[in-house]
N, C-alpha and C positions, 0 to 999 in steps of 0.2 A: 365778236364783241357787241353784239345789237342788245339793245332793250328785252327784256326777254319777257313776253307775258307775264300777268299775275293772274292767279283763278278768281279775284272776284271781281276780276275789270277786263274782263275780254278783248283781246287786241291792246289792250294799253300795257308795256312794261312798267317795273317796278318805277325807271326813275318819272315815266310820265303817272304813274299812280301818284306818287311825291306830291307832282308839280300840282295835278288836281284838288289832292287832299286840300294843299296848302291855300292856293287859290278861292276856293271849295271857303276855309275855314276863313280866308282875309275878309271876304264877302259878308259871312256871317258877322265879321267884327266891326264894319263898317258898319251894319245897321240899318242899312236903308241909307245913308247918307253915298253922295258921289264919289266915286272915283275918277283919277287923274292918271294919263300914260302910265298905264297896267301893264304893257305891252315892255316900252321902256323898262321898267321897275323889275319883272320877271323876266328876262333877260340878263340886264347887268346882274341879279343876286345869282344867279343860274353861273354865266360865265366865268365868275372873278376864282368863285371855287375850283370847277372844271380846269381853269387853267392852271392853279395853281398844284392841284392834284395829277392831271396829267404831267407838268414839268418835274414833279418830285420823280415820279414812275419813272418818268423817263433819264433820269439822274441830269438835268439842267439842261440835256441836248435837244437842241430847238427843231432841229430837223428831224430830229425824229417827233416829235412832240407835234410839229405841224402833221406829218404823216400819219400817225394817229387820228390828229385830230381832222384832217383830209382837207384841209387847208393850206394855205401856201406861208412860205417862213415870212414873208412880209407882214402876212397880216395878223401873225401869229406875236410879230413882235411890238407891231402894231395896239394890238391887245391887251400886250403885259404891261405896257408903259402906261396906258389907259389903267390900270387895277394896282400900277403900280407892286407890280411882279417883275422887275426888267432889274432887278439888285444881280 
């Protein structure tokens, strides 16, 4: 299930190509002007998906969905309740 190369970014899979492009393009749209916890921001928009995509695969079962995700079910549910996915 790893990241799997892409041929015009060596070493980076498709979904860290994504996160670059995107990165890559916010930058541009700033302008020259500051950013603020970047870090923060691509993180939580990264996750909220992830999780909620992983829970469907896994048809709502947490344990498995933590093992996937190779995390422990606490912090897993920990997560959902933060993105408000815990319905």
């Amino acid at each position: 299930m790893a990241d799997q190369p892409v041929d015009d970014c060596p070493g980076v899979g498709p979904i860290g190509a994504c996160v670059q492009e995107t990165v890559s393009a916010y930058f541009e749209q700033l302008d020259g002007h500051a950013c603020n916890e970047l870090y923060r921001m691509v993180i939580e928009q990264a996750e909220a998906p992830l999780f909620e995509v992983v829970m469907r695969e896994c048809a709502g079962n947490q344990t498995r969905a933590a093992e996937a995700l190779g995390i422990n079910r606490g912090t897993l549910r920990k997560k959902l309740r933060q993105y408000g996915l815990d319905n």
